[in-house]
C-alpha positions in Angstrom: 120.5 96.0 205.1 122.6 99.1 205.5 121.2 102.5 205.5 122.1 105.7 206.5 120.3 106.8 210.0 118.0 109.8 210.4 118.4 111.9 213.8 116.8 115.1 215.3 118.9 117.5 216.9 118.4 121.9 217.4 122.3 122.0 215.8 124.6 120.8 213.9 127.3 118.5 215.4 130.5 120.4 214.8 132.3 117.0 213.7 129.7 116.6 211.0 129.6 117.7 207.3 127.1 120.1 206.9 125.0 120.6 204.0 123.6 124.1 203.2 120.7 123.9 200.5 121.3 126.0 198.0 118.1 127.5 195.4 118.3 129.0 192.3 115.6 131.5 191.2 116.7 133.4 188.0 120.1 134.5 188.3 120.6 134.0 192.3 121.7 132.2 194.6 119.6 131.6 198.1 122.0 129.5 200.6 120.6 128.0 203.6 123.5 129.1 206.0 123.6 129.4 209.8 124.1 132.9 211.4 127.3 133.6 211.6 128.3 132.4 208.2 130.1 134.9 206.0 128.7 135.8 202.5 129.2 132.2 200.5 128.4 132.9 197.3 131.8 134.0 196.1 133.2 130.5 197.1 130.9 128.9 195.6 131.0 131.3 192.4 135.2 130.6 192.7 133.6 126.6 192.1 131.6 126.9 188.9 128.6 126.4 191.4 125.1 127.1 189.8 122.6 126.0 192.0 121.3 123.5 189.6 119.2 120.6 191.0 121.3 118.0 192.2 124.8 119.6 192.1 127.0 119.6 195.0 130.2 121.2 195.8 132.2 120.7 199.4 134.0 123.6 200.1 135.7 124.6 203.5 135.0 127.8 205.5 136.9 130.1 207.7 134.7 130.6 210.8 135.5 131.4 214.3 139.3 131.1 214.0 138.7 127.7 212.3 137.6 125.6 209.5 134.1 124.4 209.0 133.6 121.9 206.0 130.6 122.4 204.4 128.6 121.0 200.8 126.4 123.1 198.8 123.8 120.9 197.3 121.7 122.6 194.9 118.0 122.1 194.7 117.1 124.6 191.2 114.1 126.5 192.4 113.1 124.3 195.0 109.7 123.8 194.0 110.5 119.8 192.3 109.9 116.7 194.2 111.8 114.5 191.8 114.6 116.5 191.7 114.9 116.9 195.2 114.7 113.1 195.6 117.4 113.1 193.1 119.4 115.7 194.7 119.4 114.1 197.9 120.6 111.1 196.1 124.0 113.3 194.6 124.4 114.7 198.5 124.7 111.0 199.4 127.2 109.6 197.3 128.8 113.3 197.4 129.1 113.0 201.2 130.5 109.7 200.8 131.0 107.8 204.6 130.6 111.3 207.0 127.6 111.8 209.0 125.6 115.1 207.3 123.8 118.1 208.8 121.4 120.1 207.0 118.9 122.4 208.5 115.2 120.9 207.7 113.4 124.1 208.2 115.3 126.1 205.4 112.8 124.1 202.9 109.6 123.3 202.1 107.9 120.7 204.0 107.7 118.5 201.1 110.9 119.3 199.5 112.7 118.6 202.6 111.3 115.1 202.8 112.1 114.3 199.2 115.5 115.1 200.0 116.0 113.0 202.7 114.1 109.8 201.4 116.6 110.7 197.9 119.5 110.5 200.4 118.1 107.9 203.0 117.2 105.2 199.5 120.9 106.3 197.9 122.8 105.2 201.1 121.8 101.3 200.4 124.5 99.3 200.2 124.2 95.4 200.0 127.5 94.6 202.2 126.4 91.0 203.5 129.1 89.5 201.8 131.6 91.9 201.6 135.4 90.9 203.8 136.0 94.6 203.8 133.6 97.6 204.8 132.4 99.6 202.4 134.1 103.1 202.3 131.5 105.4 199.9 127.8 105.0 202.0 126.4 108.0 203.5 126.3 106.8 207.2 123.8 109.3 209.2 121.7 113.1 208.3 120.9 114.8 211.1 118.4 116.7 210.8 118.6 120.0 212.4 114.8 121.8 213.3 113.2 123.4 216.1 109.9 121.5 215.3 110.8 118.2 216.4 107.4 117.3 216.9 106.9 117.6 212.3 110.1 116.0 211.9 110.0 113.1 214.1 106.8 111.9 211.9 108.9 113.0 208.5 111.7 110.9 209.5 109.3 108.1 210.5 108.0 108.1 207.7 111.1 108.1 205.3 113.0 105.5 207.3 109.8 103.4 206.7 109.4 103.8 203.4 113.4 103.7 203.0 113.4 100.3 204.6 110.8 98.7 202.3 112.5 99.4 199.5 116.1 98.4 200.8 113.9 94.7 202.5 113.5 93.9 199.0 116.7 95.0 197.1 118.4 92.7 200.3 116.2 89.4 199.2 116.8 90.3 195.2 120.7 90.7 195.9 121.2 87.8 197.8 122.8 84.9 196.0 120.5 81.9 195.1 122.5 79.4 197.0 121.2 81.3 200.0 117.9 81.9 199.4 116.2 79.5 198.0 111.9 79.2 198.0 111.3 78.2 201.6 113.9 81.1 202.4 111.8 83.7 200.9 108.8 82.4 202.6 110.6 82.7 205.7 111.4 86.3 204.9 107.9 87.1 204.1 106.7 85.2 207.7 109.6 86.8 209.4 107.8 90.2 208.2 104.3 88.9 209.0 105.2 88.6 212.8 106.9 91.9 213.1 103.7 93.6 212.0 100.4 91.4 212.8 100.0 90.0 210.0 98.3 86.4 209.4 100.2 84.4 207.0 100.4 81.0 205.4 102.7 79.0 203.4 101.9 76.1 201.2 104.9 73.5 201.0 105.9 71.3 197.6 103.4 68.3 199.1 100.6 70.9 199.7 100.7 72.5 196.3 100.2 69.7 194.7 97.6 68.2 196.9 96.0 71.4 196.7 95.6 71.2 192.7 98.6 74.4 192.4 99.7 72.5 188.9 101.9 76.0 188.0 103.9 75.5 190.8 104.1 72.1 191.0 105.7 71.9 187.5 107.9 74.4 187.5 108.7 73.6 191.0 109.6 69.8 190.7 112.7 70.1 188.9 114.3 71.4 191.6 115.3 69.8 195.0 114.1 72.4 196.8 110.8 72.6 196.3 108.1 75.9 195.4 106.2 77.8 198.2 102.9 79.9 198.0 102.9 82.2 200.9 99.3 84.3 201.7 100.0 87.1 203.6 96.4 89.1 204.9 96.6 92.4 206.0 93.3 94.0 207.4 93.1 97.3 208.9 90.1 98.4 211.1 87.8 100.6 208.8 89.2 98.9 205.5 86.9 99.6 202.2 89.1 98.3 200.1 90.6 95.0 199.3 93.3 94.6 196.9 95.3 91.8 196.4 98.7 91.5 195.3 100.6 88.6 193.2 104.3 88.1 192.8 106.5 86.3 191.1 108.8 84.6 193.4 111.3 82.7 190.8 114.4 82.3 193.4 116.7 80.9 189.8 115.4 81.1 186.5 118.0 79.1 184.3 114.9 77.8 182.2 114.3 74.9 183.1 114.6 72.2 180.2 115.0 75.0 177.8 118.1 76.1 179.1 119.0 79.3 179.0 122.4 80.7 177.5 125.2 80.2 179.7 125.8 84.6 179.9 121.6 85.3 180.2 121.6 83.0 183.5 123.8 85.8 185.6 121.2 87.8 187.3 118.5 85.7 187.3 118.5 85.9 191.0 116.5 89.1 190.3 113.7 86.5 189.1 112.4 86.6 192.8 111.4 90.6 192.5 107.5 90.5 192.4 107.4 88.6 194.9 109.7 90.5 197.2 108.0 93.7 196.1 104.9 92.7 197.7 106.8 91.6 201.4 108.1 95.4 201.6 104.7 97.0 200.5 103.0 95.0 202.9 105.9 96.2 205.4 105.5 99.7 204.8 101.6 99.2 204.8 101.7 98.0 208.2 103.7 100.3 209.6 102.2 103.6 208.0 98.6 102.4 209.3 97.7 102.3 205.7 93.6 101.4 205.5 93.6 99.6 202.8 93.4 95.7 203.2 95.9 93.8 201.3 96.2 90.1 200.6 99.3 89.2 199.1 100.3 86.3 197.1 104.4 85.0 196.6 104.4 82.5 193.8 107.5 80.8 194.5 110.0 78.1 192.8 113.3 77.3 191.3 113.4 77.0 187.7 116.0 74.1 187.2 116.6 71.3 184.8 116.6 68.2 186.0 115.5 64.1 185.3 111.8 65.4 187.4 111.5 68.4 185.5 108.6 70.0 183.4 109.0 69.1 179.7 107.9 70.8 176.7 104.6 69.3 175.4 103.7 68.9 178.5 100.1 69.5 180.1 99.6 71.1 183.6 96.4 71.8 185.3 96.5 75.4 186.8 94.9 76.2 190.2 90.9 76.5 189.2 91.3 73.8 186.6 92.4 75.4 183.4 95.2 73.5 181.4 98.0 75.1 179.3 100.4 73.0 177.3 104.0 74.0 178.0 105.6 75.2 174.5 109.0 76.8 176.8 110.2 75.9 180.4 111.8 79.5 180.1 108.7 80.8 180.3 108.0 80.1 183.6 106.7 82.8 185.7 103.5 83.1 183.9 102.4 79.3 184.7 103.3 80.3 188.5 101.7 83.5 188.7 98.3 81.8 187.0 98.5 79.8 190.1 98.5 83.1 192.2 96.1 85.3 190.1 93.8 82.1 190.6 93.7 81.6 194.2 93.0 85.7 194.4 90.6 85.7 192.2 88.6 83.1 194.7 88.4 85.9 197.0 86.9 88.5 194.9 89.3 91.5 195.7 88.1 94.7 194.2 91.5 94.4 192.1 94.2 92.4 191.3 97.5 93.6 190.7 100.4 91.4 189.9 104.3 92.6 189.8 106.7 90.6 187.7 110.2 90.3 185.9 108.1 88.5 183.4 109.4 89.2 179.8 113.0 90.2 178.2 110.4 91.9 175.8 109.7 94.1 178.4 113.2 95.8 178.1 113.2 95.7 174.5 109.9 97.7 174.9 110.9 100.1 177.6 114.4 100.0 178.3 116.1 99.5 181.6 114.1 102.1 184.1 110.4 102.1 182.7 107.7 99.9 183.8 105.3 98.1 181.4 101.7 98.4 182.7 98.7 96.6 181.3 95.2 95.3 182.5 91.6 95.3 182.2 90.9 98.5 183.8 91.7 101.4 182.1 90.8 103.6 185.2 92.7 101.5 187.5 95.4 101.5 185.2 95.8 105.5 185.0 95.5 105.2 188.7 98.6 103.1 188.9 100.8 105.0 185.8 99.9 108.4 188.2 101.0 107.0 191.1 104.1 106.1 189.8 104.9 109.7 188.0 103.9 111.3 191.8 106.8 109.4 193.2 109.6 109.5 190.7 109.0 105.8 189.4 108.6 105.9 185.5 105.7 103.5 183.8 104.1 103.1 180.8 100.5 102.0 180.0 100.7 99.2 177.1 98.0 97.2 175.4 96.8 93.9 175.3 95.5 93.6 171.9 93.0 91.1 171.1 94.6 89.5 168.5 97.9 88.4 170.6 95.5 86.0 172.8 94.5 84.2 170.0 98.4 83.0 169.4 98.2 81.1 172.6 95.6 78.4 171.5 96.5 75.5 171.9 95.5 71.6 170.1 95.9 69.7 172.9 95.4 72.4 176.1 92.8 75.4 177.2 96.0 77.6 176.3 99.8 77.4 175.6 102.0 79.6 178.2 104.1 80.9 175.2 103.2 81.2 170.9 106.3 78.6 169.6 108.6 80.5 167.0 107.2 83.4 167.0 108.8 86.6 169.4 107.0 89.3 168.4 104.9 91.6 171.3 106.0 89.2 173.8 105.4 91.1 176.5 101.5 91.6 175.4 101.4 88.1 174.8 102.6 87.2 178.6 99.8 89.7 179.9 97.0 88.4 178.0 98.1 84.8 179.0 97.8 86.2 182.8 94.1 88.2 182.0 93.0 84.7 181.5 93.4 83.3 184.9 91.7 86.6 186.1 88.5 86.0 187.7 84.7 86.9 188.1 83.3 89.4 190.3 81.6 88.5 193.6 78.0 90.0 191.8 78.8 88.1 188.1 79.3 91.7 186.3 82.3 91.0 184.9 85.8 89.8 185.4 87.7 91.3 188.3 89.6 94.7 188.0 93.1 93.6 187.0 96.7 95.5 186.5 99.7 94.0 185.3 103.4 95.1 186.3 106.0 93.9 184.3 109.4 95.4 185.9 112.2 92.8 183.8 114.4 95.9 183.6 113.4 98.3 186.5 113.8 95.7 188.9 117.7 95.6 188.5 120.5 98.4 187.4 123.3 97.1 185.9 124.9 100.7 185.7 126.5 103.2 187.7 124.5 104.5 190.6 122.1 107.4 189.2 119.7 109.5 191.0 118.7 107.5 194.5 118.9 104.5 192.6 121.9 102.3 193.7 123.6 99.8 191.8 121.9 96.4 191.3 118.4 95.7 192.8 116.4 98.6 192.7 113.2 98.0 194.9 111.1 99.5 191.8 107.3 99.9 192.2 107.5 99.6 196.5 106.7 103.1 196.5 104.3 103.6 193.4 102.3 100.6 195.1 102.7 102.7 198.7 101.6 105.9 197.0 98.3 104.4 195.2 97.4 102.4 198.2 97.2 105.3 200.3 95.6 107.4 197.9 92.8 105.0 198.6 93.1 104.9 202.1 
């Protein structure tokens, strides 16, 4: 991965860019600028410079018989989260390749973190097979403070959670000639070892000894075979257990019901879910989060071949249910019934899977909204406020009734998809999943479950907005970080 680098120092580097923050309360201007500065608001004012959150505007100063470059990056009043995350986002792509100054203890504690995780998660760049360097990432903030002690944790702790996010945008842009399934398992064991925790992977032969029919048959069409990887996390002084599923689909071009040739590019991203739940487990680790976590990577390659899955077929899910395969394309479901399965065996005290499960999804919610659904309509809140404290927009759907009763099936326990018929798609993929939810330890009901579909969150086929780079996006690493330590 490449990120930009947070450093301590008591002052600014004179060979380095330094930003001043710059509020806006009513009509003026409050710049954060060393002693010795003159009076900056008339430069700024010569710029059409407002103050407004996420603005920036380099401008050079006379000081000392010299020049010292500067950028104004404004912040509104200062008292926005978001915003600042967002503004520290413009300051990166603003500052382009120069190392950045900015004094930390002109803000607000949590103001001045916002802006550098904005700036730290903007900075990703996927250069791996790039011939030339890239010349636009922001390469180093130094963070200038007297309390080295407060900002040594706060750039701990940004760098952490920066790196989570930017573990999993690496797997979901790498190519799918390099990473195929027993690749991702290797990223998730590599992860394991570097922070203590146990892990296992079941192979192609294992799977299907082991009565894993979802990944099995959408794994066998493919010569290189599916993975399940476990990874178990469990902190001293744990309460909690909550396991996580992901959908680990390395290619996706269908299977037997082949995809168009233009809806196959990006189906790299298939992998996300699965990904997601390597860098929360990550960050987890390293914040000392005390939560314990069992995560599940439901992996395969969706290909077409003389060994794959047909339509009308009949697998046996993990646990014994069968579902009669209607569309090869809809693939993740029959793998992630597989994972939701083995969890449920465990009795978590929830269940939360993350998917790119359903092109319905971004017909739903667009491009940058995550669908959520479930059993648990506390749980669920818990989740959709989680992601609005972090900047990571979701939306709470429903899983009517009457769309599981499309899935039945004449010959199977279930279908995995309704055959000519599109509509709700995305609640008909959830209440297929509820399905393969199971019991409580104590009988009293089916286990707390919540459902992530991120189809369009997980990549961003635009320009670079916010701290959101182009491409993978990381999307729900920190909502998951944010509820799991608001359960700490």
């Amino acid at each position: 991965m490449t990120l930009a680098i947070l450093e301590l120092a008591e002052s600014a580097p004179d060979a380095q860019l330094l930003v001043l923050p710059v509020l806006r309360r009513e009509e003026s201007l409050t710049i954060s600028a060393p002693p010795g500065f003159p009076d900056l608001e008339p430069y700024l004012e010569a710029t059409g410079f407002r103050g407004k959150s996420g603005e920036t505007q380099k401008i050079a100063i006379p000081l000392d018989g010299g020049v010292r470059a500067v950028i104004a990056l404004g912040l509104g009043d200062g008292t926005d989260e978001e915003q600042a995350r967002r503004a520290g986002g413009s300051l990166a792509r603003a500052a382009g390749t120069s190392a950045v100054a900015m004094d930390a203890d002109a803000l607000d504690a949590d103001v001045r973190q916002a802006v550098l995780l904005g700036a730290l998660l903007a900075s990703y760049r996927f250069t791996e097979y790039k011939s030339e360097a890239d010349d636009s990432a922001l390469t180093k903030i130094t963070v200038v403070t007297s309390d080295t002690a407060r900002a040594t944790a706060e750039n701990a702790r940004a760098t952490t959670i920066a790196q989570a996010v930017a573990l999993v945008q690496d797997a979901v842009n790498t190519p799918p000639n390099d990473l195929p399934p027993a690749a991702l398992a290797d990223v998730a064991l590599r992860v394991a070892k570097e922070n203590g925790i146990e892990a296992r992977v079941w192979d192609d032969t294992e799977l299907r000894e082991g009565g894993f029919g979802g990944l099995t048959a959408v794994g066998q069409g493919s010569s290189r075979g599916p993975r399940l990887v476990r990874l178990d996390y469990r902190p001293e002084g744990a309460e909690l257990h909550i396991a996580l599923v992901g959908k680990g689909i390395t290619f996706d071009t269908g299977g037997l019901s082949l995809k168009p040739a233009g809806s196959m590019v990006g189906m790299k991203f298939d992998m996300a879910g699965a990904a997601t739940i390597v860098g929360v487990l990550q960050a987890a680790a390293e914040l000392g989060i005390k939560v314990a976590i069992t995560g599940w990577l439901c992996i395969a390659e969706n290909m077409p071949s003389s060994t794959a899955t047909r339509p009308d077929d009949v697998v046996t899910i993990y646990g014994g249910k069968t579902v009669e395969i209607t569309n090869t394309d809809a693939e993740g479901r029959i793998v992630m019934a597989d994972g939701i399965a083995a969890a449920s065996e465990e009795h978590p005290d929830l269940i939360i899977d993350i998917a790119t499960l359903t092109g319905a999804q971004v017909v739903a919610l667009g491009d940058r909204t995550t669908a959520v659904m479930g059993n648990d309509d506390a749980w669920i809140t818990s989740v959709v406020d989680a992601s609005k404290s972090i900047g990571e927009p979701s939306w709470a759907m429903p899983i009517p009734e009457e769309v599981g009763d499309t899935l039945k099936s004449p010959v199977a326990d279930l279908a995995n998809m309704r055959s000519g018929n599109r509509s709700a798609g995305m609640l008909v993929a959830a209440a297929f999943l509820e399905r393969f939810v199971g019991e409580r330890a104590d009988g009293n009901g089916a286990i707390p479950w919540v459902h992530l579909d991120i189809a369009g969150p997980s990549n961003n086929e635009s320009a670079p907005y916010g701290y959101v780079p182009k491409g993978a996006t990381g999307v729900m690493v920190r909502t998951l970080i944010a509820l799991l330590e608001s359960r700490s």
